[in-house]
C-alpha positions as CSV (number, residue, x, y, z in Angstrom):
1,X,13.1,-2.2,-39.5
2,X,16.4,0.0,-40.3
3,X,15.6,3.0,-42.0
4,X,17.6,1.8,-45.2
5,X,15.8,-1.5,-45.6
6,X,12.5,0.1,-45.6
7,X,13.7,2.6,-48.2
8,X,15.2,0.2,-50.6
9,X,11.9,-2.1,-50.1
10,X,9.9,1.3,-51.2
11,X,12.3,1.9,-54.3
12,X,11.9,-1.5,-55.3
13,X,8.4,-1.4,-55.9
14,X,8.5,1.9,-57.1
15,X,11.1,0.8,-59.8
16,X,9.3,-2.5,-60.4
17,X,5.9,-0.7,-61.0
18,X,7.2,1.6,-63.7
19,X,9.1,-0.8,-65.2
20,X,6.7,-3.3,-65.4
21,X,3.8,-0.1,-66.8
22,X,6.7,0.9,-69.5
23,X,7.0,-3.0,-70.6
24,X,3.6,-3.0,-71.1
25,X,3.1,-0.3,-73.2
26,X,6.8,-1.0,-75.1
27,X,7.2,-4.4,-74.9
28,X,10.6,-4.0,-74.7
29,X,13.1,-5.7,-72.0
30,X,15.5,-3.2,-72.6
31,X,13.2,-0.2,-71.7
32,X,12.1,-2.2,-68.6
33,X,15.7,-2.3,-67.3
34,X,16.4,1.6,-68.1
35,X,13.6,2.5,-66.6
36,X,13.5,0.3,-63.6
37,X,17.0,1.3,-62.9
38,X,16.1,5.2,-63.4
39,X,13.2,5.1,-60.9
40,X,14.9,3.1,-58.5
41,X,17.7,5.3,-58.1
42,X,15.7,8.2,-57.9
43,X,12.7,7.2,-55.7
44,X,15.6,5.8,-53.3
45,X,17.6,9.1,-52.8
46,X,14.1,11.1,-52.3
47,X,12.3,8.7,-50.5
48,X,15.4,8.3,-48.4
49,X,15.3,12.1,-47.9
50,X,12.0,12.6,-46.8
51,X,12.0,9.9,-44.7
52,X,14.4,10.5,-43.4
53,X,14.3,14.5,-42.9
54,X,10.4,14.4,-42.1
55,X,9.2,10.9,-40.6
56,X,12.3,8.7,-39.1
57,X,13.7,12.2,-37.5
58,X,10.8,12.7,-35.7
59,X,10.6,9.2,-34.6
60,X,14.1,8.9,-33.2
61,X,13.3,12.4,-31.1
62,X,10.0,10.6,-29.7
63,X,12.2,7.8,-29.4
64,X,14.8,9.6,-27.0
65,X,11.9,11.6,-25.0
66,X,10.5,8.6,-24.0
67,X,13.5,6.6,-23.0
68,X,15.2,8.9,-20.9
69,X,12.2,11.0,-19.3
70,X,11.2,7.5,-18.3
71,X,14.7,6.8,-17.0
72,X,14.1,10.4,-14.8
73,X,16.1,12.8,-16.9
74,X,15.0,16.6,-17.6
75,X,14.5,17.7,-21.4
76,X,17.6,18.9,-22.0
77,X,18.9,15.6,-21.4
78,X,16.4,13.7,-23.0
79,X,17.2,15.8,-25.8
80,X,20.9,14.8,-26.1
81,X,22.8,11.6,-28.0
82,X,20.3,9.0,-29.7
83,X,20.4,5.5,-28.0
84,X,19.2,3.3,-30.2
85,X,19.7,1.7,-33.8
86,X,16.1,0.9,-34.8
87,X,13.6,3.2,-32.8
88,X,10.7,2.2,-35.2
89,X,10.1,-1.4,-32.9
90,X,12.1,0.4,-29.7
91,X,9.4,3.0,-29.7
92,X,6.4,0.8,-30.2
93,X,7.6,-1.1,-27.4
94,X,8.5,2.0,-25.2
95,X,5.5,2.9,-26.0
96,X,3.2,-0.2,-24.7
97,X,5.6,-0.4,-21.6
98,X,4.8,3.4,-20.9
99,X,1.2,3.1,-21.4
100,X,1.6,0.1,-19.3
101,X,2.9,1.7,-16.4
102,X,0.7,4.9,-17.0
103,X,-2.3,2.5,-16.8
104,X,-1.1,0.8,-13.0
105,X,-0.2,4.5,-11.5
106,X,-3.8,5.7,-12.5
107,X,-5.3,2.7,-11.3
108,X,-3.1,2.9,-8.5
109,X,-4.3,6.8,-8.1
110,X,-8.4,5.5,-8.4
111,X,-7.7,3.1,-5.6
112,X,-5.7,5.8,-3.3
113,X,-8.5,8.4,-4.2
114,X,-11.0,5.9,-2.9
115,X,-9.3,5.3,0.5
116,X,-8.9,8.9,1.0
117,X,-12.6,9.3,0.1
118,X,-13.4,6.3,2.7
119,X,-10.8,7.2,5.5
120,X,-12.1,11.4,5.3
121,X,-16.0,10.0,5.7
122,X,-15.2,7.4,8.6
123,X,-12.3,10.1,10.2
124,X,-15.4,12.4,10.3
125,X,-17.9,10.2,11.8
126,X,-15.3,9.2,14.2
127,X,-14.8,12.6,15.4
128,X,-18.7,13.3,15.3
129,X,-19.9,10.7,17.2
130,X,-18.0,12.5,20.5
131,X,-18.6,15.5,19.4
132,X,-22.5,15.1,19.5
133,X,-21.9,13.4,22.9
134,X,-20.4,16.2,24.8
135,X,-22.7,19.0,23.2
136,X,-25.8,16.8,23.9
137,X,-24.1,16.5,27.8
138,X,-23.3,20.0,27.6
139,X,-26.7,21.1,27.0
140,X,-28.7,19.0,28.9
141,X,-25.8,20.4,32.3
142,X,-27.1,24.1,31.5
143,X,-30.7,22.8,32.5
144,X,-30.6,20.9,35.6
145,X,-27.0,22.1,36.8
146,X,-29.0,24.2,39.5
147,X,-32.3,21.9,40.0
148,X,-31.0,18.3,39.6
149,X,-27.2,18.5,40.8
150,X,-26.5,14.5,40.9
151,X,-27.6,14.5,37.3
152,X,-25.4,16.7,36.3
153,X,-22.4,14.9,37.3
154,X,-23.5,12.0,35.5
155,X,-23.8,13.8,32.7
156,X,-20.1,15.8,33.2
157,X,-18.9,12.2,34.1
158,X,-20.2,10.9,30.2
159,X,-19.2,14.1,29.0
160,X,-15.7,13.6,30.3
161,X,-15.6,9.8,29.0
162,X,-16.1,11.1,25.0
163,X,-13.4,14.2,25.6
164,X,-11.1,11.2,26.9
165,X,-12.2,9.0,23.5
166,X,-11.3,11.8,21.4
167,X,-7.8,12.4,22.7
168,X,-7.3,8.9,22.1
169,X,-8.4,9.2,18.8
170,X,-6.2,12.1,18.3
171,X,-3.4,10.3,19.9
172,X,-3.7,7.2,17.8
173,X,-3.8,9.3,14.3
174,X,-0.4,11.6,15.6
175,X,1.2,8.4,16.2
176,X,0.6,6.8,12.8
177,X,1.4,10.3,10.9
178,X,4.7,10.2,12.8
179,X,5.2,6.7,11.9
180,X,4.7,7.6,8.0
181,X,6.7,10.5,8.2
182,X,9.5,9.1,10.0
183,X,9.1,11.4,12.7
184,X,8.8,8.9,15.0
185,X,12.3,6.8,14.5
186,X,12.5,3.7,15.8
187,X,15.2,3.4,18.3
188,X,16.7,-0.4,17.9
189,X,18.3,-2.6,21.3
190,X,18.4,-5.7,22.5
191,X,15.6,-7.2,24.9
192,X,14.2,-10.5,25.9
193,X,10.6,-10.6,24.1
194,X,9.5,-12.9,26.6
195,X,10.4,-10.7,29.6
196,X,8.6,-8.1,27.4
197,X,5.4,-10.0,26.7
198,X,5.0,-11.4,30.4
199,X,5.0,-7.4,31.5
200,X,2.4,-6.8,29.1
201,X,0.0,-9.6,30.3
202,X,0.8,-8.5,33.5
203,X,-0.4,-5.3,32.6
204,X,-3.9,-6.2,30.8
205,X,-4.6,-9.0,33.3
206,X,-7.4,-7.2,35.1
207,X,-8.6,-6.7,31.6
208,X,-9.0,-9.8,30.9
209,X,-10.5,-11.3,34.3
210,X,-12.9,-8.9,33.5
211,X,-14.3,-11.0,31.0
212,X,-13.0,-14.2,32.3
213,X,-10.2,-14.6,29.8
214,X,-6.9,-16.4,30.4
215,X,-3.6,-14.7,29.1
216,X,-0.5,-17.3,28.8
217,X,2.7,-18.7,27.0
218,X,1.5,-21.8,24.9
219,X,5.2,-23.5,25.5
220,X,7.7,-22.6,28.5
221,X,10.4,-20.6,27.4
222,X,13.2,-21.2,30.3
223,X,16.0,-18.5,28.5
224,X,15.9,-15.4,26.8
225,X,14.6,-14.9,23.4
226,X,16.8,-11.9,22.4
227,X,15.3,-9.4,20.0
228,X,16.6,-6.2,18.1
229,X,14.0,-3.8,18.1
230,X,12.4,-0.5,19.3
231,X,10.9,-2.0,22.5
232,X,8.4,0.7,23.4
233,X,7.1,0.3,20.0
234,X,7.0,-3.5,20.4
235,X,5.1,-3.2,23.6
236,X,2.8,-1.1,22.1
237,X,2.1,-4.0,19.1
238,X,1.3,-6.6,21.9
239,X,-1.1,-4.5,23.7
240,X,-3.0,-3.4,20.8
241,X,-3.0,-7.2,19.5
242,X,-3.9,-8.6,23.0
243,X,-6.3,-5.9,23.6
244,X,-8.2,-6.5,20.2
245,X,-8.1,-10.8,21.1
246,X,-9.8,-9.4,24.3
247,X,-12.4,-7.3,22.9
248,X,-13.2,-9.7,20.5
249,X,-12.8,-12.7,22.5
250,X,-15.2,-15.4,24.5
251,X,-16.4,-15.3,28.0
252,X,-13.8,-17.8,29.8
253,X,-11.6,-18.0,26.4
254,X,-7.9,-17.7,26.0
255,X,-5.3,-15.8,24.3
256,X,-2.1,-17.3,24.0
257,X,1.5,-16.6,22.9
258,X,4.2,-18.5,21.1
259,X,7.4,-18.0,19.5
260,X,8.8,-19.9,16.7
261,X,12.7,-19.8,15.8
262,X,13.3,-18.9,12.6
263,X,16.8,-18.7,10.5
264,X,17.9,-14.9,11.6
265,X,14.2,-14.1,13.1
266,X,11.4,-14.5,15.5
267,X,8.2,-15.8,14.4
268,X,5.4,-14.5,17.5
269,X,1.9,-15.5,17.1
270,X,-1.1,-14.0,19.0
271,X,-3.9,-16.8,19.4
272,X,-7.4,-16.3,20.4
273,X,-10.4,-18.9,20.6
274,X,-12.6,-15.7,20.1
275,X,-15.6,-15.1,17.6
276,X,-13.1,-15.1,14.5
277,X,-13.0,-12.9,11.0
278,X,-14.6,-13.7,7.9
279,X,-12.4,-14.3,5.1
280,X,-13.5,-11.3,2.7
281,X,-12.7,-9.4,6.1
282,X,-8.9,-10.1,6.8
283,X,-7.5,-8.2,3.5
284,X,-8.6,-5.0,4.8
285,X,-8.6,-5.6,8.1
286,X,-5.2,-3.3,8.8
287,X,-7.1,-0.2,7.3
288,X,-8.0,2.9,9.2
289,X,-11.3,2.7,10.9
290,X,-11.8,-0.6,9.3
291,X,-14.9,-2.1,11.3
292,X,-16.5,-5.6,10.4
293,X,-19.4,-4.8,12.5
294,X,-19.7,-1.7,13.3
295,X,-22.7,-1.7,15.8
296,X,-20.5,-4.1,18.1
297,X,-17.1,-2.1,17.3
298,X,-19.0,0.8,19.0
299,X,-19.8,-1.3,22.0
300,X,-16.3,-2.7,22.7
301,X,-15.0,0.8,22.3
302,X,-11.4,1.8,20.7
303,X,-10.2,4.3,18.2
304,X,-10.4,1.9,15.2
305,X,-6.5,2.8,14.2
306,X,-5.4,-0.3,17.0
307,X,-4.5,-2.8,14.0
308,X,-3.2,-0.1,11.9
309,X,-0.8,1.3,14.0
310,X,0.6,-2.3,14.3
311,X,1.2,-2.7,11.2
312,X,2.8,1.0,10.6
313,X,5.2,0.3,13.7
314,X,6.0,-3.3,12.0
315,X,6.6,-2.3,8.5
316,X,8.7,0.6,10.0
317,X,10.8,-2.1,11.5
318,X,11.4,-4.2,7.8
319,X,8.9,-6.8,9.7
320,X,6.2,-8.3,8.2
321,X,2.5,-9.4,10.1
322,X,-0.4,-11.7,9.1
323,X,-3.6,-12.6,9.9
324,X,-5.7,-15.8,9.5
325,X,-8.9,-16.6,11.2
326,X,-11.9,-18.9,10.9
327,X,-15.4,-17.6,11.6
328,X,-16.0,-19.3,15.4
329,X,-13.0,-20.9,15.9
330,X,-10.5,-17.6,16.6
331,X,-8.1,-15.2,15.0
332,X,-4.1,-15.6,15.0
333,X,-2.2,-12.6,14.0
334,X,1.4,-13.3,13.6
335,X,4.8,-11.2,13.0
336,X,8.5,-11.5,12.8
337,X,11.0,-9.9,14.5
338,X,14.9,-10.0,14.1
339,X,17.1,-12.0,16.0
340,X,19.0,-9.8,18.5
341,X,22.0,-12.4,18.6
């Protein structure tokens, strides 16, 4: 409501109340008109006044703070021309908006204060684990070093084995903290994915004799499937996603690959018969150190930051990746990839 409507509403029945109080106790019309017409005029011009000096002022300046610090600008600016004709509603509703967003950043902060909780605790635990290894190794070396020599070798070999874990898990964090910062850029060219992905089965097929596990193309692709991307990095994604299917996968199972042609992009799919992923599982299943069951996690080995880097190295390419799985059946994790003409 303008400032002048809600004036002349308050002069109104200021005037009307006298009025109607002098009519009662004159009984006259004519004094009802004088002074209706007296103490309109006059509660107008100083309700219009005070209002306006000491209330609508004050609203317009809240008004303008909250409009254009929410549009980014400093004081100064926020401080400068009025914008709007009726800041009474505007600022109600600038208001609620603010407090809207206000309410989604803290959330936002509560849920980001909870995975930094989360990813400190299993960063730590990931780093102890080793740690307690090779001092436990260590220790146990200083006592038969002289009287049991073949022991201590074994125990220098296991030692060795948890350095080597740690400076993968130092390896995998550097590369994701490089990937967030940009400091890692991705370098895009042209490359057949398929010529790519047969090299990287080639790669992990001893891993996957190892337990029985057959790596192959679902359909034939005869000609090139041209890509744009940062092929390193793309290598990287299929080795951690093939890797993970084998970990996770069946004695004698299979992981397949196919590629679906999409309007200006590749569609590639990673398919495993493995032991599958609960539901309540796949949301978080790109997190940091994100374990379904830990006790078996352990057992397969791995950092824990495979999945994650995937999905840094994707995103940092504009692509997007999925997952959907079904508890005994197998997990397919799926991403995109642009069309290298």
């Amino acid at each position: 409501m303008k400032l002048s409507v809600l004036v002349l509403f308050t002069a109104l029945a200021v005037g009307l109340s006298i009025g109607l109080v002098n009519f009662h106790f004159q009984g006259s019309w004519y004094y009802l008109l004088i002074s209706f017409g007296i103490s309109f005029i006059t509660s107008f011009i100083v309700f219009y006044y005070l209002i306006e000096k000491y209330i609508y002022t004050k609203i317009k300046l809240i008004y303008k703070l909250i409009h254009n610090l929410k549009l980014g600008k400093d004081l100064k600016e926020a401080l400068g021309e009025y914008v709007s004709s009726d800041p009474i509603n505007d600022v109600e509703q600038e208001v609620k908006e603010w407090a809207g967003a206000k309410k989604k950043e803290i959330d936002l902060l509560k849920k980001q204060e909870q995975f930094r909780r989360e990813f400190l605790s299993n960063v730590s635990h990931e780093f102890k684990t080793p740690l307690f290894a090779i001092q436990g190794y260590i220790e146990t070396l200083q006592d038969c070093v002289v009287d049991d020599p073949e022991q201590a070798v074994i125990f220098l070999k296991k030692a060795g084995n948890n350095v080597e874990r740690l400076s993968y898990l130092i390896n995998d964090l550097d590369v994701i903290s490089k990937l967030e910062t940009g400091e890692s850029p991705i370098h895009y060219q042209k490359f057949d994915f398929v010529h790519l992905a047969k090299e990287v089965m080639d790669y992990l097929e001893d891993r996957a004799q190892s337990k029985k596990i057959n790596l192959f193309f679902k359909d034939k692709y005869s000609g090139p499937t041209m890509v744009s991307a940062d092929r390193e990095k793309i290598r990287q994604v299929l080795i951690n996603l093939i890797v993970n299917s084998i970990k996770y996968g069946i004695e004698n199972g299979e992981t397949a690959i196919k590629i679906f042609e999409l309007h200006d992009q590749f569609l590639i799919e990673v398919t495993d018969n493995g032991i599958g992923i609960e539901e309540k599982h796949l949301t978080r299943l790109f997190e940091r150190f994100y374990r379904i069951d830990t006790h078996r996690a352990r057992e397969v080995g791995g950092t824990g930051l495979g999945l994650a880097i995937v999905k840094h190295i994707l995103e940092a390419h504009q692509q997007t990746i999925s997952v959907r799985s079904t508890p005994g059946i197998g997990t397919t994790f799926a991403f995109t990839l642009q069309k290298g003409g």
